[in-house]
N, C-alpha and C positions, 0 to 999 in steps of 0.2 A: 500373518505378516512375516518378511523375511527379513534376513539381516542387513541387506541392500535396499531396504523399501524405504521412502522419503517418508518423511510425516505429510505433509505436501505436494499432490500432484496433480497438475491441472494441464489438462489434454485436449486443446481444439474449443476452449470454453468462450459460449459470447452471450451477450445478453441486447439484447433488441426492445425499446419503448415504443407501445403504440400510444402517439398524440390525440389529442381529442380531436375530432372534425370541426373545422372554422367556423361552419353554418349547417342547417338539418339535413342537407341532400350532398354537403362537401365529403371528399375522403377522409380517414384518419389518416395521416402519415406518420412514418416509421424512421427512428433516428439509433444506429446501432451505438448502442454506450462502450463497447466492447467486442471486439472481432478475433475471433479465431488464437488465443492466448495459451502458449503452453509455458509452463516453468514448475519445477521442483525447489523444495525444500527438503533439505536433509533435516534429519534431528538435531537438535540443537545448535541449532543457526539462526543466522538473519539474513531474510530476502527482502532487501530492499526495492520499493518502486517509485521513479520520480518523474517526474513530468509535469507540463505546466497545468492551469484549473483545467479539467474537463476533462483530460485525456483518459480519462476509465478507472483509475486506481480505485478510489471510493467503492465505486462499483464494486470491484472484485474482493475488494475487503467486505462488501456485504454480502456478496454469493457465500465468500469462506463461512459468514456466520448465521448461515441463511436467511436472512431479510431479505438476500432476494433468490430467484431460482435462474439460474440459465436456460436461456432458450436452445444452446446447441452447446454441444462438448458434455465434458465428465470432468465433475470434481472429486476426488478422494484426498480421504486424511488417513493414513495409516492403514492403505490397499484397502478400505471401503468405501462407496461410492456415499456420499452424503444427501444424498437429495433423494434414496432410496433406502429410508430407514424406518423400523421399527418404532412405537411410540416408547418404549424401554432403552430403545439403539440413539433414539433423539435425545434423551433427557437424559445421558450417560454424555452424548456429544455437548450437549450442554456445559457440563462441566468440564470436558475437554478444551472447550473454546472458547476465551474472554475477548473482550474488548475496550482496551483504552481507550480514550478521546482528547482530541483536541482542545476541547472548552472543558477543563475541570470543574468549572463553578457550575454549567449549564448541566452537566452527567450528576450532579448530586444535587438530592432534595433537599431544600433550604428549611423542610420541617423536620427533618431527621437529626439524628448526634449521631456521631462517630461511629459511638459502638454498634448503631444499628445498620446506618450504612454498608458497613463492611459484615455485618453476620446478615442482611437480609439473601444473599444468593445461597448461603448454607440452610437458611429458614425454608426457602423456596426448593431446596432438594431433600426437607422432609426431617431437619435435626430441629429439637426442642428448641422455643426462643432463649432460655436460659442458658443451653449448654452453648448454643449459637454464640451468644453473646460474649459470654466467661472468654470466649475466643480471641474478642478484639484486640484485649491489649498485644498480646503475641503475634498477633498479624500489624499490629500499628510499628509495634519495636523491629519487625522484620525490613519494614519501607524509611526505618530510621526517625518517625516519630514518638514523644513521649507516650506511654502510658495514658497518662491525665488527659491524653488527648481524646479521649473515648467519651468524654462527658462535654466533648466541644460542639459545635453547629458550623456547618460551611461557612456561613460569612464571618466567623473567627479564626481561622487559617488564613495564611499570605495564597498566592496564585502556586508557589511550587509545592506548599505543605497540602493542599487541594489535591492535587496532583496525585501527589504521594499515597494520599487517601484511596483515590480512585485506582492507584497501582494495588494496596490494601485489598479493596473491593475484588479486584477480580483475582487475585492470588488466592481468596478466600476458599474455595472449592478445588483449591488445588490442582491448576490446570494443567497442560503441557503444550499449549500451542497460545500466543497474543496477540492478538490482531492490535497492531499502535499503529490509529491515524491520525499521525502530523502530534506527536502527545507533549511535546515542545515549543510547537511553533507558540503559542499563546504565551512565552515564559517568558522574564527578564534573560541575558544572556549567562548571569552568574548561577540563577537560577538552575536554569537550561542545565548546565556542563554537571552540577549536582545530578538532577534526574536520568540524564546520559548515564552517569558514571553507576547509578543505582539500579535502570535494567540492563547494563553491562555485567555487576557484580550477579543480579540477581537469578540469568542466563548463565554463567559460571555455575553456581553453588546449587540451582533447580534443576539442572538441565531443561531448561526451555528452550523452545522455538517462535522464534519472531516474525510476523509478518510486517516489515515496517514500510509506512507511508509517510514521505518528508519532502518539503522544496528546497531546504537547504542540505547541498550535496555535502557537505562538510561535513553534517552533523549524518547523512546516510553513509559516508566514508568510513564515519569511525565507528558507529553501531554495526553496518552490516557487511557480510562475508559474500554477498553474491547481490547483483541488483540488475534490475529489469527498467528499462529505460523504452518507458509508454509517449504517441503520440499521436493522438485521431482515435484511443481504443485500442490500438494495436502498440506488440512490443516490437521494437526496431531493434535491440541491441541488449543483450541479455548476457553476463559474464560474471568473474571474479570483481569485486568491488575496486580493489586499487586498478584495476587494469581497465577498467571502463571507464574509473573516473579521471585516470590520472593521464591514460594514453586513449582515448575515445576513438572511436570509427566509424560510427555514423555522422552523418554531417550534422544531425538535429542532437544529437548528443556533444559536439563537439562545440555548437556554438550556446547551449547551455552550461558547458564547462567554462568557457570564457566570461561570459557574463557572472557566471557565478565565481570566477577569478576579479573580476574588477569589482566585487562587492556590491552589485547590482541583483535586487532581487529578480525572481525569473519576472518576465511579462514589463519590467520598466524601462527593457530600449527593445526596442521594438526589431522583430527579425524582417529578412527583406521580404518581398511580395505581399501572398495574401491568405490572409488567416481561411480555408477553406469552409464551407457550411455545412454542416451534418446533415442538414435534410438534401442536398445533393453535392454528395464527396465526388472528389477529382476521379479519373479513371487514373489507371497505372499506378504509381508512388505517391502516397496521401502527402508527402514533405514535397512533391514538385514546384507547389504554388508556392514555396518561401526558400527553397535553398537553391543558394549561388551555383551546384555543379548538374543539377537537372537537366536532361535533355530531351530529341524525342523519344528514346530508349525506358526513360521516366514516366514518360507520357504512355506511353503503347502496353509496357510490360508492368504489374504490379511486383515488386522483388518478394522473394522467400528468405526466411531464415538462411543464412551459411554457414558455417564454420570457419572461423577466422585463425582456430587454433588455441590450446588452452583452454578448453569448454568456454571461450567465446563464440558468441553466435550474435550476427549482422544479417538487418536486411535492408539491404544495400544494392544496386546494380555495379559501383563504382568505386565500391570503400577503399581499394586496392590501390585505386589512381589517386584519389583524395587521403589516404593514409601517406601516399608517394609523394606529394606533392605535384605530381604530373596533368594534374584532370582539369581542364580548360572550365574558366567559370562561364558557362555557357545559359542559368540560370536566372531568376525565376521561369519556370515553364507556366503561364496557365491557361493556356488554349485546349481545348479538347482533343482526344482521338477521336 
């Protein structure tokens, strides 16, 4: 590994579902979750990804922790390819790579306490269950809960001391990399800003590196340093976090910022045209079928990543004229080439 090497580097990766056949002699058809996705992560950062349900993020949080395998591209964590490992090189990755969740109460077993919870992934890489255990209290005080909390059971914590737990758990083994998908959205909001502030603090003082998955850009804002902005599977818009979120360039980036301005969660006003269908995507620009600057240029050409300046990168045909305010609303397109 070099001293320029990301902890995170994902090169051309996609992953492809085959459906089951409708009837005995029908086809299976093929819905890609994920298309052609590159982005780094440096050490000790956060890459955020957002986009509305579906757009692939989940996905890629499960390639990083391998639940699932890519059909195309190379994943590496730390200039080794992941999906090409040793059974010593895996269970070393193991403890490299955690994952928070979304549903705190749903990630912990409601037969377990505390203390066990959080020492079962140290038990599982081969330490006594006693010496395991003596551990909890100093991983519970680490995420900011008591002590005494090691002799409690999930359904005796609130939704954010849950939480907290589950940060517990996988800090357990001492990671360096976190896969958090959406690890707030499930909170009250006072809650929320607590647990922010705690794998805020906790990325300072560990040097960790974060993969973060969130629909509220606010709360991707202020956790993460770089973010990737999915839609159809594919990244449209990939840059410095303030600079994506606060000056956006893509059109589909641009009217998620708004929405997410008027305090409208993503998916509740609805964008214009039509939402297109996975089992047969648009030709050209997968965003033709729903943004106002589309044209046949959208239609004919699918765009590539750009350089927009400032390790920003657009893919756009037009962001230049739509960043200008110049670009004729000539859209929705959804006729075929």
């Amino acid at each position: 590994m070099t001293a320029n090497e990301p902890m995170v580097e994902a090169s051309g990766i996609g992953k492809t579902f085959t459906l089951p056949a409708q009837s005995l002699f029908g086809e299976a058809k093929r819905v890609a979750a994920v298309v052609d996705v590159s982005f780094r992560i440096p050490h000790g950062r956060t890459f955020g990804l957002v986009g509305e349900s579906g757009s692939g993020k989940s996905t890629i949080a499960k390639m990083l922790l391998k639940l699932e395998a890519p059909t195309e591209g190379d994943l590496r964590v730390e200039g080794q390819p992941i999906f090409r490992q040793s059974p010593a090189e895996e269970l070393a990755y193991r403890r490299k790579v955690q994952a928070v969740f979304q549903d705190p109460y749903g990630s912990l077993s409601p037969r377990m306490r505390a203390d066990r919870i959080v020492s079962e992934p140290l038990r599982a890489h081969g330490m006594p269950r006693r010496e395991a255990e003596a551990r909890a209290p100093d991983l519970l005080r680490i995420v900011g809960l008591p002590p005494e909390a090691a002799l409690k059971y999930p359904h005796e914590f609130s939704g954010g001391q849950r939480q907290r737990l589950a940060i517990a758990r996988a800090l357990s083994v001492d990671p360096q990399l976190l896969v958090l998908d959406e690890p707030v959205s499930a909170l009250d909001v006072s809650v929320r800003a607590q647990v922010l502030a705690l794998l805020r603090d906790m990325q300072q003082r560990l040097g960790l590196t974060y993969l973060f998955i969130g629909h509220d850009l606010a709360v991707v804002r202020y956790l993460s340093d770089i973010v990737g902005v999915m839609y159809f599977g594919r990244v449209v818009e990939v840059g410095p976090a303030r600079q994506v979120l606060r000056q956006p360039f893509h059109p589909y980036t641009r009217r998620l910022v708004a929405l997410a301005s008027g305090d409208a969660p993503l998916g509740a006003v609805r964008m214009q045209g039509e939402l297109p269908s996975p089992l047969n995507p648009p030709s050209g620009c997968l965003f033709r079928t729903r943004c106002t600057y589309a044209d046949t240029t959208c239609i004919d050409q699918r765009p590539e990543m750009r350089d927009a300046g400032s390790e920003h990168m657009v893919a756009c045909h037009h962001y230049e004229a739509v960043v200008a305010g110049t670009k004729a609303e000539t859209g929705p397109q959804l006729r075929e080439a």
